[in-house]
C-alpha positions as CSV (number, residue, x, y, z in Angstrom):
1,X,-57.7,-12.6,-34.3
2,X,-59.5,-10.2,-37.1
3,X,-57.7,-9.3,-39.9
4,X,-57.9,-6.4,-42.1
5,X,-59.1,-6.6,-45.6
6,X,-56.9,-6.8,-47.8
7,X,-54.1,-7.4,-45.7
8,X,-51.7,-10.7,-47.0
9,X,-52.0,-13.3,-44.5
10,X,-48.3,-13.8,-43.0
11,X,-47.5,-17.7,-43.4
12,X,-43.8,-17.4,-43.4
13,X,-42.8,-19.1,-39.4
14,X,-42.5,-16.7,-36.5
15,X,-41.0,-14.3,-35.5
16,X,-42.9,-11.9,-37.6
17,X,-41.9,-8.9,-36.1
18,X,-42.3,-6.0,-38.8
19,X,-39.1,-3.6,-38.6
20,X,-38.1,-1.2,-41.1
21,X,-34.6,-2.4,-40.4
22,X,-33.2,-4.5,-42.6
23,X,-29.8,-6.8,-42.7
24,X,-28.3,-4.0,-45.1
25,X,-29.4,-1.4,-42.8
26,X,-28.2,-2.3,-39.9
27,X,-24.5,-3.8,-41.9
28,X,-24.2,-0.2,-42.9
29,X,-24.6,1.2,-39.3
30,X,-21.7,-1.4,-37.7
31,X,-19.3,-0.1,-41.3
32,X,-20.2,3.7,-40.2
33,X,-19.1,2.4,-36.6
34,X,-16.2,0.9,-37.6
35,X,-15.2,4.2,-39.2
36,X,-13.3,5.4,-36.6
37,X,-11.1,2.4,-35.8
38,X,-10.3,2.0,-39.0
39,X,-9.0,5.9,-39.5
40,X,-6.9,5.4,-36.3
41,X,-5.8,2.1,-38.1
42,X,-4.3,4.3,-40.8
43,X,-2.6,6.9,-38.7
44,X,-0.6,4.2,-36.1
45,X,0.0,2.0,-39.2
46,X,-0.2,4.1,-42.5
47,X,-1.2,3.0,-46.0
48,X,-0.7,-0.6,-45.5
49,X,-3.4,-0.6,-42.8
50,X,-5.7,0.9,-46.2
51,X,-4.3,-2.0,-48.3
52,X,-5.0,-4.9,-45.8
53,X,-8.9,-3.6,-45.6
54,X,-9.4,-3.0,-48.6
55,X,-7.9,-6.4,-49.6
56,X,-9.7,-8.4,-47.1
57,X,-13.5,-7.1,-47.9
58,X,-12.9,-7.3,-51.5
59,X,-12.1,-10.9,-51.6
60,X,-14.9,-11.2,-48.7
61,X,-17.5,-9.7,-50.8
62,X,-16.4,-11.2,-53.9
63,X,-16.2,-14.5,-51.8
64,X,-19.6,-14.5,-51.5
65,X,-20.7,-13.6,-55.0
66,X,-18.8,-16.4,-56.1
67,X,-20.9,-19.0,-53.9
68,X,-24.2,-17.7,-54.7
69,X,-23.4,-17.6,-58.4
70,X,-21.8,-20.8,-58.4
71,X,-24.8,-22.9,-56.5
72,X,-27.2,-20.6,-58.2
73,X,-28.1,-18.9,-54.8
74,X,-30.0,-15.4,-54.3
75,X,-27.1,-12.8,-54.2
76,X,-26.2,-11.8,-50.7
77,X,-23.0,-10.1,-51.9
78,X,-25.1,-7.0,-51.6
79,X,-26.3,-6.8,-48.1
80,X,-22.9,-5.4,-47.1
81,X,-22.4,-8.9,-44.1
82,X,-19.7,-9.7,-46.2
83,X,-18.2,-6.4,-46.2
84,X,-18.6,-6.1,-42.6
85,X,-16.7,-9.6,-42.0
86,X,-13.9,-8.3,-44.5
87,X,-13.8,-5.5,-42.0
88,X,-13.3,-6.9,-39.2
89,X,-11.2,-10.1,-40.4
90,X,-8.6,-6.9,-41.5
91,X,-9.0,-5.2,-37.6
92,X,-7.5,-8.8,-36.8
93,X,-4.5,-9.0,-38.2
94,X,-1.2,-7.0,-38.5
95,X,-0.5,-4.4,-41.3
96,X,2.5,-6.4,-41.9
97,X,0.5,-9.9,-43.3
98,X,1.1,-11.7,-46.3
99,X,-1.5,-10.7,-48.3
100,X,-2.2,-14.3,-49.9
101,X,-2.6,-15.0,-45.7
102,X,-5.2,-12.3,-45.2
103,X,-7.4,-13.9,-48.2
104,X,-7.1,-18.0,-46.9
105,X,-9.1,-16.6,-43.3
106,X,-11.7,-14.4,-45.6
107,X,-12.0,-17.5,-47.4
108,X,-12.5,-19.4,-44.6
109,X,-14.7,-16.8,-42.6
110,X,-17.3,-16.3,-45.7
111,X,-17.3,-19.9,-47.6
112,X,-16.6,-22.1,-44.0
113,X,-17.9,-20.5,-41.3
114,X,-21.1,-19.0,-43.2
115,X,-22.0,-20.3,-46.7
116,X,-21.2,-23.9,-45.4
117,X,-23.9,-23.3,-42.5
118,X,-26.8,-21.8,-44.9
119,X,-25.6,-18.4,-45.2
120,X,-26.1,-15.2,-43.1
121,X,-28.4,-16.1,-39.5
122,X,-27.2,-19.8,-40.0
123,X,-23.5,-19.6,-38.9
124,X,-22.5,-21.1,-36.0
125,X,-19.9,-18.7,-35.1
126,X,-18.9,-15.1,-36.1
127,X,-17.0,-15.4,-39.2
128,X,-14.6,-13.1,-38.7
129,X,-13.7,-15.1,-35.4
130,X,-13.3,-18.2,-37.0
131,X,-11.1,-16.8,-39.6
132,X,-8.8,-15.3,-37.3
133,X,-7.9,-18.0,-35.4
134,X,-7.4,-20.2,-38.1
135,X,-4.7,-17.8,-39.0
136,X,-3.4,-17.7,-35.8
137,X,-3.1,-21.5,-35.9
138,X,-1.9,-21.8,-39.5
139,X,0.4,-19.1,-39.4
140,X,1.8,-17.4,-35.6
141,X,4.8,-15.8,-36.8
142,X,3.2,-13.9,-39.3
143,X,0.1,-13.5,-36.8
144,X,2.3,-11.8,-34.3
145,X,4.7,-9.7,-36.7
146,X,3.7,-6.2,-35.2
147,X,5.4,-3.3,-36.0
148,X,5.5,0.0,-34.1
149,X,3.2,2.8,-34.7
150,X,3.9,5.4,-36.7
151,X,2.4,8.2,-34.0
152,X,3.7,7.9,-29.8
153,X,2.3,10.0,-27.5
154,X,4.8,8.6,-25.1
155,X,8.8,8.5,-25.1
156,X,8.2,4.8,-24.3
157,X,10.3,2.5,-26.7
158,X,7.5,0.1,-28.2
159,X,9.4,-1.3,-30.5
160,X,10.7,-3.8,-27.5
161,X,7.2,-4.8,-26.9
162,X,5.5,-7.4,-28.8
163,X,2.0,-6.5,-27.4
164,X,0.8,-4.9,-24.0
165,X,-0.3,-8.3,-22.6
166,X,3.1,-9.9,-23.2
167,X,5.3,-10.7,-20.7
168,X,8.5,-9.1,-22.2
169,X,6.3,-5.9,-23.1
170,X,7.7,-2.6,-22.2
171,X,5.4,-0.7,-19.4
172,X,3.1,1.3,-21.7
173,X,0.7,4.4,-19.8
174,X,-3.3,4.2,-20.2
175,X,-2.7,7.4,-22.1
176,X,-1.5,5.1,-25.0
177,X,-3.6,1.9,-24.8
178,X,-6.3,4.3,-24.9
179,X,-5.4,6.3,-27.7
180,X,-3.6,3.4,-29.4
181,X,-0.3,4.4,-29.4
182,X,1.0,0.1,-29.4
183,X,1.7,-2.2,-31.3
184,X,-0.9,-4.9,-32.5
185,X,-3.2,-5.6,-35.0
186,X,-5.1,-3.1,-36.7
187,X,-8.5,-2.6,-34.9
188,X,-7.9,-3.1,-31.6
189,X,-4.9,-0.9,-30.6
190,X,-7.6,2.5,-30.0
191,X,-10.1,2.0,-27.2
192,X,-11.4,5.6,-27.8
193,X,-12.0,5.0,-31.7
194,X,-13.7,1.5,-30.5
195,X,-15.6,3.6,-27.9
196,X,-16.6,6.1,-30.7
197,X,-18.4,3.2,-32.6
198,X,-19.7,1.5,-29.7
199,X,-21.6,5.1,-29.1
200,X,-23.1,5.5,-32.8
201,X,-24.1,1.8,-32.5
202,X,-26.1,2.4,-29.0
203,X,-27.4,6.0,-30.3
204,X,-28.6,4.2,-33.8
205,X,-30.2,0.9,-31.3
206,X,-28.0,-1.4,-33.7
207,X,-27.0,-3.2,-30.4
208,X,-27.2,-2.9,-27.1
209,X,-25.2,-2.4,-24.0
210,X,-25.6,-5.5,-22.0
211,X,-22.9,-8.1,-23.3
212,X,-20.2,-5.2,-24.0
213,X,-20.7,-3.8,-20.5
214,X,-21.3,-7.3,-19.3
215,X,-17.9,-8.5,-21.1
216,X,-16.1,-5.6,-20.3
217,X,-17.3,-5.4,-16.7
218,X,-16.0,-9.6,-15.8
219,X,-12.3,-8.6,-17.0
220,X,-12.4,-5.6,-15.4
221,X,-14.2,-7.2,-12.3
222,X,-11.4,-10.9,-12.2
223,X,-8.1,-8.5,-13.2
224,X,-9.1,-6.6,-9.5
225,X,-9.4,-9.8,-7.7
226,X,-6.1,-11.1,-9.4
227,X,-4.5,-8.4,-8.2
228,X,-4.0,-7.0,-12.1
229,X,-4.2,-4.0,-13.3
230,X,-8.2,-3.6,-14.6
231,X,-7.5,-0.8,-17.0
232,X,-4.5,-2.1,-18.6
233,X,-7.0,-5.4,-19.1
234,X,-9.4,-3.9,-20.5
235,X,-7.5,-1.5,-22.2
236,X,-5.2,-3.9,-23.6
237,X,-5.8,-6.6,-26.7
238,X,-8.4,-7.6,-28.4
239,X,-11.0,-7.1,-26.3
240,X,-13.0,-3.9,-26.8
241,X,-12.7,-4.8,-30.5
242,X,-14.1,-8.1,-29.9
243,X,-16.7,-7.0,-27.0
244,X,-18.2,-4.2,-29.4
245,X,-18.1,-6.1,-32.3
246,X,-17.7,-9.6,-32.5
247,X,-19.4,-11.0,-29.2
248,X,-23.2,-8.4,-29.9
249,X,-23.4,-10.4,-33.4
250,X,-27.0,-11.5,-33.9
251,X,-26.5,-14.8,-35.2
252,X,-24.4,-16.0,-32.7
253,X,-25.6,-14.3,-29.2
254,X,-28.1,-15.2,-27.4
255,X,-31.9,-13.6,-28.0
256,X,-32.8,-12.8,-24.4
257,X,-31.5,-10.7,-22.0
258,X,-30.7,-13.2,-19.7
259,X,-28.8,-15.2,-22.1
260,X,-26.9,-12.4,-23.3
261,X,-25.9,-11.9,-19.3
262,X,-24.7,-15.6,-19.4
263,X,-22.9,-15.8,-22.6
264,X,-20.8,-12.2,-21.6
265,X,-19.7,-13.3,-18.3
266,X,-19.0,-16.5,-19.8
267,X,-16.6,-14.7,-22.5
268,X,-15.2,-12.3,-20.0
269,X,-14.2,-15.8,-17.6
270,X,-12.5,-17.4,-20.5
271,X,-11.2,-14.2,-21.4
272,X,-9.3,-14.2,-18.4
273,X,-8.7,-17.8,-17.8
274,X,-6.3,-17.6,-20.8
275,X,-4.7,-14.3,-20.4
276,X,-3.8,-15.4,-16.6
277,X,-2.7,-19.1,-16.8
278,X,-2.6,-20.3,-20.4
279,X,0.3,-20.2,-23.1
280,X,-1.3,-16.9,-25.0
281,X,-1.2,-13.8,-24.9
282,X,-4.9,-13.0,-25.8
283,X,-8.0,-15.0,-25.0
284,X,-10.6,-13.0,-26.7
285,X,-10.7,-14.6,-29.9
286,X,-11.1,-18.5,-28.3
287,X,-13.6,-17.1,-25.9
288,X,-15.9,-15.9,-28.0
289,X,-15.6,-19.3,-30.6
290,X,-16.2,-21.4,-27.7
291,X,-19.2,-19.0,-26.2
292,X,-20.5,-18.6,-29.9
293,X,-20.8,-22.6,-29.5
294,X,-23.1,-23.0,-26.7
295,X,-25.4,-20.1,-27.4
296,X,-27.7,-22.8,-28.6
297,X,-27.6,-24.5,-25.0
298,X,-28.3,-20.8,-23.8
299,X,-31.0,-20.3,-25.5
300,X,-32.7,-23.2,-24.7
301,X,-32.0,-22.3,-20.7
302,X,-33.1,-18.9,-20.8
303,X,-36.6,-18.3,-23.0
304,X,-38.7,-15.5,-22.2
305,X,-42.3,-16.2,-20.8
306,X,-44.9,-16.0,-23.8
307,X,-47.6,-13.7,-22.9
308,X,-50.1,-15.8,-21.3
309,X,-48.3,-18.7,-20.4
310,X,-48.2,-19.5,-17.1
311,X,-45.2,-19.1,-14.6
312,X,-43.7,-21.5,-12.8
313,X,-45.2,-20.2,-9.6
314,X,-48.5,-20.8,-11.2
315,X,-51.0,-18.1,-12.8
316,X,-51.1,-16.5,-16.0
317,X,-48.1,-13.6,-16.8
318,X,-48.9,-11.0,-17.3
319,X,-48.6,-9.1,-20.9
């Protein structure tokens, strides 16, 4: 291979793919995508919806200062990850949560679950993820302390309801699970302001569709053949929130497309296996935890062909 002259010779190890995005570039495109969720956050749940974000990506960010001052790292603080994680660790709790709660799963999310590991692209899990359910774990009751939202669009009493997918919960209509007229926590009440981000992220090629559809498509696909209503699945919970933006993280989904297939329907089984037959409500959360764990095993199953190479039918593949 000639190279030009002039040009540095690359030594860092493959890939070296040269992109004009960069980690801060493509952070600021899922926070512009999350805008949306996080304005109908404020007008179901008000100003402590503002509070509880605003809270959890400050002590994210500042989180993440501290480690890479403290272990005399390269400051990450800036590249917006730990914003995004502060985000999304808010979308996943109720308005109602103890602050002092909220900042024990950012600590967790940004210090366990990522600086631990070697920092961003070295976690073995999305952080936000692992935050959340060690506050479900630690602390249920506070987890699950909904309050009704502050705009209906149905004369449906949802104050009776703890969440759509509980078994005491009121019957809600589409017309509110879509809009995100229940109760629940913060992100993942409004499908259409999910749907709104999921858009700008395709539009921007931040992500793609295939494990959102993929993801989406199982639930909706096992609800029919368990005789469930598909849309209320699918509309209900955590999972467009976690299908949009928790299971397309880079770090922690597979590279090819057949491995992203895999790890989806994977999630979307889970998914399901809990909401039908286990003791929770919501399975999204542990799904994507446990998937998040064997993308490794994935990867290793499903590697694209080098140019070159030969298949296993024998010959060279084609470029």
């Amino acid at each position: 291979m000639a190279f030009a002259p002039g040009r540095p010779l690359a030594l860092a190890p493959a890939p070296q793919i040269v992109s004009p995005e960069t980690t801060q570039s493509v952070m600021r495109n899922v926070l512009i995508a999350m805008v949306p969720a996080f304005a109908a956050s404020l007008i179901f749940f008000g100003l402590d919806a503002l509070v509880v974000v605003g809270v959890s990506v400050v002590a994210c960010v500042g989180f993440e200062y501290l480690w890479c001052r403290l272990f005399k790292l390269p400051n990450t603080a800036g590249d917006l990850s730990a914003a995004v994680t502060g985000v999304l660790l808010a979308f996943n709790v109720p308005s109602t949560i103890p602050l002092y709660m909220l900042i024990i799963g950012d600590f967790v999310a940004v210090i366990v679950a990522k600086a631990l590991f070697g920092g961003i692209g070295r976690n073995f899990a999305n952080p936000a993820i692992v935050g959340r359910i060690t506050l479900a774990v630690a602390f249920p009751v506070a987890m699950t302390d909904f309050v009704a939202p502050l705009v209906s669009f149905s004369p449906v009493d949802v104050v009776s309801a703890a969440t759509a997918l509980a078994p005491t919960a009121s019957e809600l209509s589409l017309a509110d699970m879509f809009l995100g007229s229940e109760m629940g926590v913060l992100g993942e009440t409004s499908v259409l302001a999910i749907l709104i981000g999921f858009v700008f992220l395709l539009v921007t090629k931040t992500i793609t569709w295939h494990v959102t559809a993929t993801y989406v498509g199982t639930v909706f696909a096992l609800s029919t053949l368990a005789g469930l209503d598909p849309l209320m699945q699918v509309c209900s919970g955590g999972l467009m929130l976690g299908a949009v933006f928790m299971a397309t993280d880079y770090s922690t989904s597979p590279a090819t497309l057949k491995g992203k297939i895999i790890f989806a329907v994977g999630c979307g089984l889970i998914t399901c296996l809990i909401r039908f037959w286990g003791n929770l409500n919501e399975g999204v959360a542990f799904s994507i935890l446990f998937m998040n764990l064997l993308v490794p095993y994935i990867d290793q199953l499903t590697p694209n062909t080098p140019v070159g190479a030969e298949k296993r039918g024998g010959g060279a593949a084609r470029e």
